[in-house]
Structure formats: structure tokens, C-alpha cells
N, C-alpha and C positions, 0 to 999 in steps of 0.2 A: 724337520718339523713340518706338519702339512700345514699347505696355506687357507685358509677357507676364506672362497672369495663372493660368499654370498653377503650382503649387505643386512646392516642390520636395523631396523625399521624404529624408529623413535615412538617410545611409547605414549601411548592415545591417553587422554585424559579424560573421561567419560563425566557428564554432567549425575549428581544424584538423581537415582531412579525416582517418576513423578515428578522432577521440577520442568521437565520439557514437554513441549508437544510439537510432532512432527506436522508439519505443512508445508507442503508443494518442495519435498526431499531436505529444508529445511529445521532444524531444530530449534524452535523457540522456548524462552522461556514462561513460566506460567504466567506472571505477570503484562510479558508482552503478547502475551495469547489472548487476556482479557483486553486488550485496548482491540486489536486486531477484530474481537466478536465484535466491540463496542461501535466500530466505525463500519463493520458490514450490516449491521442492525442499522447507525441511521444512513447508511446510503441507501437501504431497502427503502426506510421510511419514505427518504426524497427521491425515490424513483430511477436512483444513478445506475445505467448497466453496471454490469458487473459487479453488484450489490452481493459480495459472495465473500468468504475469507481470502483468496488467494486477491482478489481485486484489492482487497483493504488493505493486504501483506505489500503487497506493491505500493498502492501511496503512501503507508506509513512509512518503507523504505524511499522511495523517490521522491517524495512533499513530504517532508513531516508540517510543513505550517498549515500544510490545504489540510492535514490530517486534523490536525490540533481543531482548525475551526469548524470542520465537521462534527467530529468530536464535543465540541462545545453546543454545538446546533444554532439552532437561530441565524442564518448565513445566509449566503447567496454561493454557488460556485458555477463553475460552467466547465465545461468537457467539450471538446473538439469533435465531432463526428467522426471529422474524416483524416485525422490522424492519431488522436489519442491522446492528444496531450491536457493536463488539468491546467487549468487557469484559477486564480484568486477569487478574480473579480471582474464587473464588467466592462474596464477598462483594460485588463489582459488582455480580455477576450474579443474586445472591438479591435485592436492592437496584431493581437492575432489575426484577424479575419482580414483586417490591412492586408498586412504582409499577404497575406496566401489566397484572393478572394476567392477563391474553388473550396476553401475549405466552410464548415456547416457546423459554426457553434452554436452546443445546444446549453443553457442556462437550470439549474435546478436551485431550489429552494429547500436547505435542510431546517426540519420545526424544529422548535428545543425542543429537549427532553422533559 
């Protein structure tokens, strides 16, 4: 009897066509697609670089709290220049600036909605 020694691949489970959307090779769902618009809308608002979907994809994966308060609006947060990282508040961020004094945090203010 021949051996067949090709492997055989476990079958994929495909999301229903329409409940996802593709962003930055990612599959999300419709649901987390609408928070994702909602937190690049207000970091546009308050001036945050990378005010874009792929920048919102990322703190809502890496912060979700920084996200949630953005989200909420009416906040303070602050962003790091010179490495990238999101801070809370303005005690992170002086905290931060301790630690690293070469680093250049910059502070925004998101409006409510």
C-alpha cells in the first residue's frame, strides 16, 4: 500500500463573509472596526500623530485604558516623542521624562464628543 507522506493542513475556519474588515493584514471584526474609526476620529480631533486607523489598531491592542479614555474624550494624554510610548497622565509622563531626560513628552488634550 503507498505511503502518502504529504501532510495534511487543518481546516481553516473562515469568519462570515461581511462581519470582518481587513486592516494592516489583520482581520477584525465589524464591531471592533467601529471603535478602531471611533479612537482615529478623536485623536485627529486632539491633534495625536498618527491619528489614522492603523495608529488607533495599535492602542486599542497595546492600551486598551489609554484607548477606553480617549474614547470617552474629555482627557488629557501624552505621547512620548522620542520613543513612542502612550502615557495616561501627567504623572506617567513626568515619571517618564525622569527616567529618560533626553526623551520630549508631548501632552494632548482630547474634547468630548
Amino acid at each position: 500500500m503507498p505511503h502518502d507522506s504529504r501532510k495534511t493542513r487543518p481546516e481553516r475556519r473562515k469568519a462570515p463573509a461581511g462581519s470582518t474588515v481587513r486592516i494592516d493584514g489583520l482581520h477584525v471584526s465589524r464591531a471592533a472596526w467601529g471603535r478602531v474609526e471611533a479612537l482615529a476620529e478623536q485623536m485627529a480631533l486632539a491633534g495625536i500623530p498618527r491619528a489614522h486607523r492603523s495608529g488607533a489598531l495599535d492602542m486599542l491592542l497595546v492600551q486598551p485604558e489609554l484607548a477606553a479614555q480617549v474614547l470617552a474624550g474629555g482627557c488629557r494624554v501624552c505621547r512620548c516623542a522620542t520613543c513612542g510610548t502612550w502615557l495616561l497622565n501627567a504623572r506617567e509622563a513626568l515619571t517618564h521624562q525622569d527616567e529618560g531626560p533626553e526623551h520630549d513628552v508631548q501632552g494632548f488634550t482630547v474634547p468630548p464628543r
